[in-house]
PALUMKE-997536 format. One line per field, with one value per residue: residue number from 1; residue in one letter; x, y, z of N, C-alpha, C, CB in turn. Coordinates in Angstrom, 1 decimal. Glycine has a CB too. Layout:
// residues N
num NUM ...
residu a ...
n.xx X ...
n.yy Y ...
n.zz Z ...
ca.xx X ...
ca.yy Y ...
ca.zz Z ...
c.xx X ...
c.yy Y ...
c.zz Z ...
cb.xx X ...
cb.yy Y ...
cb.zz Z ...
This chain:
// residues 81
num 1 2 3 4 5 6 7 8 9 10 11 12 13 14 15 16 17 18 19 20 21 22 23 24 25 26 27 28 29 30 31 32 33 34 35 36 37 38 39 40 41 42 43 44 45 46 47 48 49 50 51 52 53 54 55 56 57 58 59 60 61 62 63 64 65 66 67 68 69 70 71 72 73 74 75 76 77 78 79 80 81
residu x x x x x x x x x x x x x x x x x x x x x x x x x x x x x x x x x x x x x x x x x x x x x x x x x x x x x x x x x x x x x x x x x x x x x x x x x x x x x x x x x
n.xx 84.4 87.7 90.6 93.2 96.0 98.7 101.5 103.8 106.1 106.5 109.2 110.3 111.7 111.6 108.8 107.5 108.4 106.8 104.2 103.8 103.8 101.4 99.5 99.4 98.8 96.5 95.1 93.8 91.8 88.9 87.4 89.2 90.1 92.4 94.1 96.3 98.4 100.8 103.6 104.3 102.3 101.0 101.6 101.7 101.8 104.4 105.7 105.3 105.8 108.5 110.7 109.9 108.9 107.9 104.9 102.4 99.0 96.7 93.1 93.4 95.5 98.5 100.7 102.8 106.1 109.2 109.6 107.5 106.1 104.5 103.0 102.7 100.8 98.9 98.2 97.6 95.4 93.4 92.6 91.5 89.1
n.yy 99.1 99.8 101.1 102.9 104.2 106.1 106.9 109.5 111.9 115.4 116.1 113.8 111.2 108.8 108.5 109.7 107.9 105.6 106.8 107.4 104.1 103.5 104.8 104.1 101.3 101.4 102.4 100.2 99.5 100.5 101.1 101.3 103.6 106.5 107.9 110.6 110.9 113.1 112.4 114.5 116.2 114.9 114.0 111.2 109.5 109.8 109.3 106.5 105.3 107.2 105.6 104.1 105.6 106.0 104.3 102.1 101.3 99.3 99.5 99.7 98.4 97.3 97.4 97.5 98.8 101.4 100.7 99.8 97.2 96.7 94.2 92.9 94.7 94.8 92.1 91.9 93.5 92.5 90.3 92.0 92.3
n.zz 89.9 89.5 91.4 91.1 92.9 93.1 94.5 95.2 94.2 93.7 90.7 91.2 89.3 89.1 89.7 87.6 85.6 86.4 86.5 83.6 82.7 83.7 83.1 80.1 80.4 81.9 79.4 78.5 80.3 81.3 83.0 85.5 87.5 88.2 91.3 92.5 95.0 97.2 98.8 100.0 100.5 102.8 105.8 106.6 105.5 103.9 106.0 105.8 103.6 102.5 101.7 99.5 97.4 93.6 94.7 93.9 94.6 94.4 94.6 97.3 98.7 98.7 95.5 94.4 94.2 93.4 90.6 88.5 86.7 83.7 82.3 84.7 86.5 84.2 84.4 87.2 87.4 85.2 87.0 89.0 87.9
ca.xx 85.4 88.9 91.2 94.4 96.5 99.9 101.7 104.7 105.9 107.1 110.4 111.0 111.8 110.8 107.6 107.1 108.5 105.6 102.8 103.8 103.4 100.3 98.6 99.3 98.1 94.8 94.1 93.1 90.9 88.0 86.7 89.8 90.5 94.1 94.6 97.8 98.7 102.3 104.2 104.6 101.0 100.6 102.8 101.6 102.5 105.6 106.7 105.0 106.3 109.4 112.0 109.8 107.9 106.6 103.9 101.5 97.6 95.4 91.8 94.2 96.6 100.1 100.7 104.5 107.0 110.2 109.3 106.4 106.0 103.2 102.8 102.6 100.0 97.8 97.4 96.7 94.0 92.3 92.3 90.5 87.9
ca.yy 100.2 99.5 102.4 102.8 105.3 106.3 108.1 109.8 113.2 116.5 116.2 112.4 110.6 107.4 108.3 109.8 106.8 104.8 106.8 106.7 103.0 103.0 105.7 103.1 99.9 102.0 102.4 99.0 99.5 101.6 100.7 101.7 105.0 106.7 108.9 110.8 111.5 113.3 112.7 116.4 116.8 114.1 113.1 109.8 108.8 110.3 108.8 105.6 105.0 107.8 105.2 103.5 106.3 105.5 103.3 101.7 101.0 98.5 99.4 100.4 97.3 98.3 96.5 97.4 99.9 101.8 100.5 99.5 96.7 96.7 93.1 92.8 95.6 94.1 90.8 92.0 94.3 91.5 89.5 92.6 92.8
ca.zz 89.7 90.3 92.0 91.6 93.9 92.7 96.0 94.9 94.9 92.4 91.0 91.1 88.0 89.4 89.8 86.6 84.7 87.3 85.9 82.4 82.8 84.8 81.9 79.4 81.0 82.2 78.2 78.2 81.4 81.1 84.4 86.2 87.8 89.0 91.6 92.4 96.0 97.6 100.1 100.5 101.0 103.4 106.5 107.5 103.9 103.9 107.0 106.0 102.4 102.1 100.6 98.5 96.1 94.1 95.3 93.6 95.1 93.7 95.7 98.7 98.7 98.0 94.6 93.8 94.2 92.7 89.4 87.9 85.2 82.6 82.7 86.5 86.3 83.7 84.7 88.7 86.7 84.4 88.3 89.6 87.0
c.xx 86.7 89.7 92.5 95.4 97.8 101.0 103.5 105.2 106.1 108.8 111.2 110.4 111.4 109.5 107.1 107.1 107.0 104.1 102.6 103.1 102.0 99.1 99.1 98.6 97.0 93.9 93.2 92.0 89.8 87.2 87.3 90.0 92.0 93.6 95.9 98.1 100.2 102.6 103.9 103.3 100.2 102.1 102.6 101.9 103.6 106.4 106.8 105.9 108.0 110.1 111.8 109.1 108.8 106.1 102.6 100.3 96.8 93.9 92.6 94.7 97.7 100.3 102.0 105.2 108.1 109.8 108.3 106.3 104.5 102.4 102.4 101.3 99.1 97.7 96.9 95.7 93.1 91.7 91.3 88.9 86.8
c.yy 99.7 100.9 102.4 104.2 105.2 107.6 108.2 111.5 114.3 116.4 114.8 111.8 109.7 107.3 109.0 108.8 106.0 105.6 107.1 105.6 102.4 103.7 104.7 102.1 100.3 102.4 101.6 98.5 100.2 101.6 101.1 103.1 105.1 108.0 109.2 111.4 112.2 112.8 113.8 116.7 115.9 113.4 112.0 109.1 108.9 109.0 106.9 104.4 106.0 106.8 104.3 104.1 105.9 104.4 103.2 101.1 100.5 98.2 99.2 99.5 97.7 96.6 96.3 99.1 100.5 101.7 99.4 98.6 96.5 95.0 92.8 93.6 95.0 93.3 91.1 92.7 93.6 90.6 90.1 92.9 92.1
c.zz 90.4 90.1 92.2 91.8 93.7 94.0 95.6 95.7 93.5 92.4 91.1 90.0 87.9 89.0 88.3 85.4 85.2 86.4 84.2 82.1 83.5 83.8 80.9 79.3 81.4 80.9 78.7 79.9 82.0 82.6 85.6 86.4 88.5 89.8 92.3 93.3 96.1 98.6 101.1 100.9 102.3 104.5 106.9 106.3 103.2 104.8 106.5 104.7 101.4 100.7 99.8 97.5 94.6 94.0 94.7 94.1 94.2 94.5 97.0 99.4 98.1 96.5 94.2 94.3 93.5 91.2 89.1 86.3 85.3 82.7 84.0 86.3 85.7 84.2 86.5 88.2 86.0 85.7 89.2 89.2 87.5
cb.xx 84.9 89.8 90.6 95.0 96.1 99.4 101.2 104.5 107.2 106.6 110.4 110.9 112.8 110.7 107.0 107.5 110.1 105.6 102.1 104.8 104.4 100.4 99.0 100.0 98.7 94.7 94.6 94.4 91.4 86.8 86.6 90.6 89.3 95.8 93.8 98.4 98.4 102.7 105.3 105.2 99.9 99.9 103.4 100.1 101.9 105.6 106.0 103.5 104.8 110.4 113.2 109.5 107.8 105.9 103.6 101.8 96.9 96.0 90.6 93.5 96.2 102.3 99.8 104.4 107.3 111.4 110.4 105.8 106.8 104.0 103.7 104.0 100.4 97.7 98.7 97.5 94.3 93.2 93.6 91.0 88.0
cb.yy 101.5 98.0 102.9 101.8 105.0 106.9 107.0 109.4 113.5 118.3 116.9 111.4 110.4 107.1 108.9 110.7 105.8 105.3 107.8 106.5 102.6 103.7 107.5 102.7 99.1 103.5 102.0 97.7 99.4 101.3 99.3 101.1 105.6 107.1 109.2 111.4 110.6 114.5 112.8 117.6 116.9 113.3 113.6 109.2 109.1 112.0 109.1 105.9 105.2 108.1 104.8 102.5 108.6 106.0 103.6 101.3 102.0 97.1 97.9 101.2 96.2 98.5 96.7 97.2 99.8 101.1 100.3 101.0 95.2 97.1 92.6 93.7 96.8 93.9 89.2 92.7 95.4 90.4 89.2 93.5 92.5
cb.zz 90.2 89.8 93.1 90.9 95.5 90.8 98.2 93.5 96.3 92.7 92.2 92.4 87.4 90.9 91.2 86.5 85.0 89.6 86.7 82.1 83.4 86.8 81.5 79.5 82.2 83.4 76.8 77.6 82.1 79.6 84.4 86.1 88.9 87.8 92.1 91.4 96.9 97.7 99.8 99.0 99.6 102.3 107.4 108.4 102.9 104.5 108.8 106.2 101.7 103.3 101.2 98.7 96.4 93.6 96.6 93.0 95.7 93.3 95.3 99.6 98.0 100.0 93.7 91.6 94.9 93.1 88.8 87.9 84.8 80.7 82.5 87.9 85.8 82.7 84.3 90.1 85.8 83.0 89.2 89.7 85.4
């Protein structure tokens, strides 16, 4: 199972473009799971990642930030398989 952790917040565009792109690229990965932390619900993740949401986690490795390519994403996901 690979896990990937999308840490954003409500309200940012960023991060909604990010999980567009991340619900796409997880069609083709039946194996992969997303989950979808805040900031706002979390201050050591706030403090730790403010000025780069959002933040992409690949099995709880930071994998990218601000923006999210599809490409980048798949091929570090076919490497995790």
């Amino acid at each position: 199972m690979i896990t990937l952790t999308l840490i954003g917040r409500d309200g940012c565009h960023l991060c909604d473009d990010a999980r567009a792109v991340v619900m796409d690229v997880l069609a083709e990965f039946p194996q992969a799971q997303l989950l979808e932390v805040s900031i706002d619900d979390d201050e050591a993740l706030r403090a730790e990642y403010w000025e780069q949401i959002p933040v992409l986690l690949i099995n709880d490795r930071v994998h990218n930030f601000w923006r999210i390519d599809p490409d980048r994403l798949r091929s570090k996901l076919k490497e995790e398989q």
